[in-house]
N, C-alpha and C positions, 0 to 999 in steps of 0.2 A: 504493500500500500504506500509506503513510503516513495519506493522509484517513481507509484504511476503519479502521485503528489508533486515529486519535484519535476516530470516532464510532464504534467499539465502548465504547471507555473515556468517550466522555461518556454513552451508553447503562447501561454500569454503576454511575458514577456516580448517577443519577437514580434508578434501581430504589434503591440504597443510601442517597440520601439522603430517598428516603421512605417507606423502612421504618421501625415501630414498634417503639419498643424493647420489652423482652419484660416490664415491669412494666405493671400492667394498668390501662386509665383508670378513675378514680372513679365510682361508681356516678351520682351526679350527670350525668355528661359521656352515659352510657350512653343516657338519657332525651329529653335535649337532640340525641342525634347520631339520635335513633330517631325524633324530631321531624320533623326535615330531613330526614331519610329517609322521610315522609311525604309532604313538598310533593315529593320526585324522583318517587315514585310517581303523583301524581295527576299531571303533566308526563307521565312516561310512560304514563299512561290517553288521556291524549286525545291524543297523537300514535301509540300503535298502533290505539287504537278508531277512529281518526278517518275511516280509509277502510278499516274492515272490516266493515262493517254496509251492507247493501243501502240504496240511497236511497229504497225502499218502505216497507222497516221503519223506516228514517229518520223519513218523512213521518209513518207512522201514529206512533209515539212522540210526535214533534212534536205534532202536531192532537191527539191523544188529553192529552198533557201540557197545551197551549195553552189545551183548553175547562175547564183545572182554574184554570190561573195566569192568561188573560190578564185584565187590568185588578185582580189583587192587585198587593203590595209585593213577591213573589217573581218576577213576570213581567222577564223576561230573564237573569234569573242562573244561571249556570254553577256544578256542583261544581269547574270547573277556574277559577274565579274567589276562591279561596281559596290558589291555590298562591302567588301571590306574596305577601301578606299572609301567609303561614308564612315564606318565605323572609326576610322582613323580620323578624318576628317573632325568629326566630332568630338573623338578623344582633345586634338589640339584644341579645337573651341572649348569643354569644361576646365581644362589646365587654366586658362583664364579667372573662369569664375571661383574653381578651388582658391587660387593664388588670393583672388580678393576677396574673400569670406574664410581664409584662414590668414590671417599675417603672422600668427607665430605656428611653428613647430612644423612650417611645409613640409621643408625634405624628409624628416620623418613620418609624417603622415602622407607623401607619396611613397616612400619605400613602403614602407606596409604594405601599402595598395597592392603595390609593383608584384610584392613577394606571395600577397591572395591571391593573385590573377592566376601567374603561376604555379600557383599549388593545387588552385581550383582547374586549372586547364591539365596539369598533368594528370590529374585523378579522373576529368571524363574522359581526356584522350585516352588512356590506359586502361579503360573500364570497357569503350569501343571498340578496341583494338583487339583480335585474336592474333595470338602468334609468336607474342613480341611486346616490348614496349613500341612508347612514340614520346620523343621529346620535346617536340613543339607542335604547335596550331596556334590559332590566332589569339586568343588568349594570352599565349605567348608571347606574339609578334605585337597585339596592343600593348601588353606590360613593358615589354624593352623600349616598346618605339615611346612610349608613355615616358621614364626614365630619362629616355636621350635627350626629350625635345623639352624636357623640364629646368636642366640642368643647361641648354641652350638657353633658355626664357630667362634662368638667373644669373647667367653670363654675359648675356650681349645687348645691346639697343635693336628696338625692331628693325633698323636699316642695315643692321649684322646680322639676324635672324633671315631678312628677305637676301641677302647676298650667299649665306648661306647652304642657304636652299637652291639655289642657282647653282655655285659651285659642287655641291653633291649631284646635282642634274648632269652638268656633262663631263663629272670625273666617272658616276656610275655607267654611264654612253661607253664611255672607253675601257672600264671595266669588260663590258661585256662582249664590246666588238674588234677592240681590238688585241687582246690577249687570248687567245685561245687553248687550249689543252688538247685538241683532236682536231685531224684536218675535216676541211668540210666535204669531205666524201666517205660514205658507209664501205664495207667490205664488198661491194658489190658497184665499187665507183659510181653509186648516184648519188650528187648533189645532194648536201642535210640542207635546213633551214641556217644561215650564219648566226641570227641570233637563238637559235634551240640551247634547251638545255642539256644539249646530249655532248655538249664543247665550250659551256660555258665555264670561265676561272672562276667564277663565285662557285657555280653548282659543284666543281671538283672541289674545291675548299671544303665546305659543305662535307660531301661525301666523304672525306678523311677526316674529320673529328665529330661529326654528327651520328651518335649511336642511333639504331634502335629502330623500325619501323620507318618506311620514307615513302611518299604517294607516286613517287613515281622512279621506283628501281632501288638508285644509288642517287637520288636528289629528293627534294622537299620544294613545294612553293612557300613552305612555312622555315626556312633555314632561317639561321639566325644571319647569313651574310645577305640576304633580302632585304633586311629590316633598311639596307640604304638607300633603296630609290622609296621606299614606303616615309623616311622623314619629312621630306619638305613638302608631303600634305598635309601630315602634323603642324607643322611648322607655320604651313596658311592657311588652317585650320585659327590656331590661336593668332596670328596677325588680323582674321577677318575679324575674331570678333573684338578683337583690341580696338580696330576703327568701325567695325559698325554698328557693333551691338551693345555697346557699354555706352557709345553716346551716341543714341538713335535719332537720324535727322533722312527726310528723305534725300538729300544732297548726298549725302555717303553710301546710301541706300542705291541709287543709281550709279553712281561710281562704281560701286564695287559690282553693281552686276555686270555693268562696262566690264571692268577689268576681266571678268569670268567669263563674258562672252568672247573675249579679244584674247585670253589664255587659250580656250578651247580651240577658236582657229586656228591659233596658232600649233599649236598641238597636232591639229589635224592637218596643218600643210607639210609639217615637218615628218609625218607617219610616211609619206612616200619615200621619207629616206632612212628613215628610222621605223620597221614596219613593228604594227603591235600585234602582238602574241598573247595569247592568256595563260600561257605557259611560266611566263616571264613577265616581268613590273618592267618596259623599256620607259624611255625620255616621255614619246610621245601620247603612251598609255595616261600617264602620272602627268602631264601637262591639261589632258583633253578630262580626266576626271577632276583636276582639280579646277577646272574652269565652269566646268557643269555644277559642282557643288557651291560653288560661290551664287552662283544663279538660283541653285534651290535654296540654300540659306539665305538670300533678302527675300526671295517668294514666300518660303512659311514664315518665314518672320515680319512680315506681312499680312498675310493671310491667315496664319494661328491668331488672330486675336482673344481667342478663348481655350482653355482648357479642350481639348477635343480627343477620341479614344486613340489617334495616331501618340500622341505625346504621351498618353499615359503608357501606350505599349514603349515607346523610348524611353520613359522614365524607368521603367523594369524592364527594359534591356538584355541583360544580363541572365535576369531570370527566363524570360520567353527565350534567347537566343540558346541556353541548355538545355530546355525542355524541348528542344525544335532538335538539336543536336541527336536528341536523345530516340528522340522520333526514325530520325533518320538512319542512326544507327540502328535503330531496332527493326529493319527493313519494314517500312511503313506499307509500300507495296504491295508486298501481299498481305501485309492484312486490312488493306482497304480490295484487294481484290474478292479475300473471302466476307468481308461485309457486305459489298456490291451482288455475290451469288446470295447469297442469304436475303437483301433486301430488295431484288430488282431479280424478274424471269430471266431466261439466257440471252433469249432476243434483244434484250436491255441493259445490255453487260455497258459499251462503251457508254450510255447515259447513266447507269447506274455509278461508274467510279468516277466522272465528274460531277455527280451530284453527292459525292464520299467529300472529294475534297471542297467543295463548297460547305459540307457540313461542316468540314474539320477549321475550315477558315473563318465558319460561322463561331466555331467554340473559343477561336483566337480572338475575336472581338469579343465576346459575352465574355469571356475570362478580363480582356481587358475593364468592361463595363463594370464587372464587379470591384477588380482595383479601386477603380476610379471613384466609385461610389462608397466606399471602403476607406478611401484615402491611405493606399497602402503602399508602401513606396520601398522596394526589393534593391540594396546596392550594397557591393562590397564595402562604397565611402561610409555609409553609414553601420554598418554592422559592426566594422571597425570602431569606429568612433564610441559607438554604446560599450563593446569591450575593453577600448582602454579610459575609458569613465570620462570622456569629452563629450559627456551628454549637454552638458551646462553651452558647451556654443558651437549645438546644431543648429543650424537657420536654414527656412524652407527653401534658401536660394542657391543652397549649392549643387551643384554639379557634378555627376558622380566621371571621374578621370578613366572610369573602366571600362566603356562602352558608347 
C-alpha cells in the first residue's frame, strides 16, 4: 500500500508540475510553439501515411513522380526531409527565450538539458533497435547542435554569429566535395553520385569511431560529424528571433521574410551546382530550408494570434514526437492493416486504411485538445527545473531548448 501511495503522489505530482499557469503566453511564443507544431505534424505524416497506401499506388506515385524529378536538383527529396531542419530551426529560436527568462545558472541548466536529451534518445533508440545498439538520432543531433550554438550565443555578437554560419556553409561544401575517401566509380566502373555518402570524408570519419547500429551500412545521417552543416540553422534560428520576435514590428516582420525568400532563391540557384541529396545536409539543402522557415516563422507569428491545437502539439513536442517514434517503431502498418480487415469488407481495404490513418490523426489532435484544455505542458526544460527545486522561477514564457 505504501508503493501504490507514493506512485499515486508522484503521478500527481507530475500532472501538477506541468501545468500552465493561467496567465497567457505572448503572442510571440504563440507562432514559434505553432512552428514546432509543424515539424510534429509532418513526423506524424509519414509515420501514419507510411503503411496506409497500397504498394500499387505507391509504385504508380513513384514512377509517375520519378519521370518528372529524376536527374533534376529535387530528385530524392522528401516533404518529411524538412522536419528536422524545423526542429532545429526552432531549437535556435527557444535558446533565445531560455537565455532571457533564465539570466543566472544558463550553462548549467543547458547542460542538463543537453545530457536528458541524450539519455532520453539513447534509451528509445536502443529500445527500437534489434540487433545492436544505436548511438545517435536526432535527439542526439538537437542536444549537440543545442550545446554548440549556445556557447556560440555566449561568445560572439550577432554579426559573428551571422559570419559564422556562413563560414561553416562553404568550409562544410568542401568538406564534402572536395576531399574524398573512394573514387567516384563503383566496382563495376559506373559513375557514384560525387556528393553520396558512399565517399564522403565526414561519412568515413563517422564510420571509424561511431559504434553501434548505423541507417545506412557503415554511415549514419544522425553522425555526430553532421551536426556541421545542421549549425547555422540553429544559429538563424536564434538571430530570427533576436530581431523579430523579441521586438515585434511589422517592419522587421517583412524584412525578414524578404531575407527568407531571397535565402531560398538563393539556395535554389546555387542547387544546380551544389545538387541536394536527402542523403546528405549539402550548402544548398540548409540555405533553401533555412529561407523557407524564416517565411513560416513571420506567417504563424502572425497568424497564431491565439493559442491554437498546432502550438499546443509544439508545446509537447517532445512528448508527441516519442510516442510517434514509438508508433513507428512498433510497425504501425500492419497493424493498421489488421484494423482496416477487421473494420472495413475486402473490397474496402484501400479506403479502409486511409480512413485508419485519418483516425489515428484524429487521436493526434483530441490528444492535443485534451493538453490544451488540461493546461499540461510535457518538457524536459521543465521537468528539470521541478527536480533541481527551481520551481520558484518557472515563468509560463519559456521555451523548452529540446525540440
Amino acid at each position: 500500500m505504501h508503493l501504490i501511495q507514493c506512485f499515486a503522489n508522484l503521478t500527481s505530482e507530475i500532472v501538477r508540475m506541468n501545468k500552465l499557469e493561467e496567465s497567457v503566453l505572448p503572442h510571440r511564443q504563440h507562432g514559434l510553439d505553432s512552428l514546432r507544431g509543424l515539424g510534429v505534424m509532418l513526423v506524424a505524416l509519414y509515420v501514419f501515411a507510411s503503411g496506409t497506401v497500397s504498394l500499387d499506388i505507391q509504385s504508380t506515385i513513384h514512377v509517375e513522380l520519378k519521370s518528372h524529378l529524376e536527374g533534376s536538383i529535387w530528385d530524392g527529396l522528401h516533404l518529411f526531409d524538412l522536419a528536422m531542419p524545423l526542429f532545429l530551426f526552432c531549437t535556435g529560436a527557444s535558446l533565445v527565450f531560455f537565455i532571457q527568462n533564465n539570466p543566472a545558472n544558463q550553462t548549467i541548466g543547458i547542460a542538463f538539458r543537453c545530457l536528458a536529451l541524450i539519455a532520453i534518445g539513447m534509451l528509445w533508440e536502443n529500445l527500437l533497435w534489434e540487433g545492436g545498439l544505436r548511438w545517435t538520432g536526432p535527439l542526439h543531433h538537437i542536444a549537440l547542435a543545442t550545446l554548440l550554438v549556445f556557447g556560440c550565443l555566449r561568445l560572439l555578437p550577432p554579426i559573428g554569429q551571422l559570419g559564422l554560419g556562413l563560414f561553416i556553409l562553404i568550409n562544410y561544401f568542401y568538406l564534402i566535395s572536395s576531399y574524398q575517401v573512394a573514387p567516384y566509380t563503383d566496382t563495376n566502373l559506373k559513375p557514384i553520385y560525387p556528393y553520396g555518402f558512399q565517399n564522403n570524408l565526414l561519412a568515413y570519419i563517422d564510420s571509424l569511431y561511431l559504434p553501434g547500429n548505423k541507417l545506412f551500412g557503415n554511415w549514419d545521417t544522425y553522425g555526430l560529424t553532421s551536426i556541421i552543416a545542421s549549425l547555422p540553422v540553429v544559429l538563424v534560428g536564434s538571430l530570427s528571433v533576436t530581431w523579430c520576435l523579441t521586438k515585434s514590428s511589422h517592419k522587421r516582420y517583412l524584412l525578414t521574410f524578404a531575407a527568407g525568400a531571397g535565402i531560398a532563391t538563393g539556395g535554389f540557384l546555387i542547387s544546380s551546382e551544389i545538387p541536394i541529396n536527402h542523403y546528405l545536409w549539402t550548402p544548398s539543402f540548409a540555405l533553401i530550408s533555412i529561407g523557407v522557415l524564416l517565411c513560416l516563422l513571420v506567417a504563424f507569428s502572425i497568424l497564431a494570434t491565439h493559442e491554437t491545437l498546432l502550438a499546443t502539439i509544439g508545446r509537447n513536442s517532445l512528448l508527441f514526437v516519442l510516442l510517434l517514434g514509438i508508433c513507428h517503431a512498433g510497425n504501425l502498418s500492419l497493424i493498421n492493416i489488421k484494423l482496416a480487415l477487421i473494420l472495413f469488407p475486402e473490397a474496402m481495404q484501400q479506403s479502409g486504411l486511409i480512413a485508419v490513418a485519418l483516425l489515428e490523426v484524429g487521436l493526434l489532435f483530441g490528444n492535443a485538445w485534451l493538453l490544451r484544455r488540461q493546461q499540461w505542458y510535457f518538457t524536459v526544460n521543465r521537468l528539470l527545473r521541478r527536480l533541481r527545486g527551481w520551481s520558484s522561477t518557472s515563468t509560463p514564457t519559456e521555451a523548452s531548448p529540446s525540440l
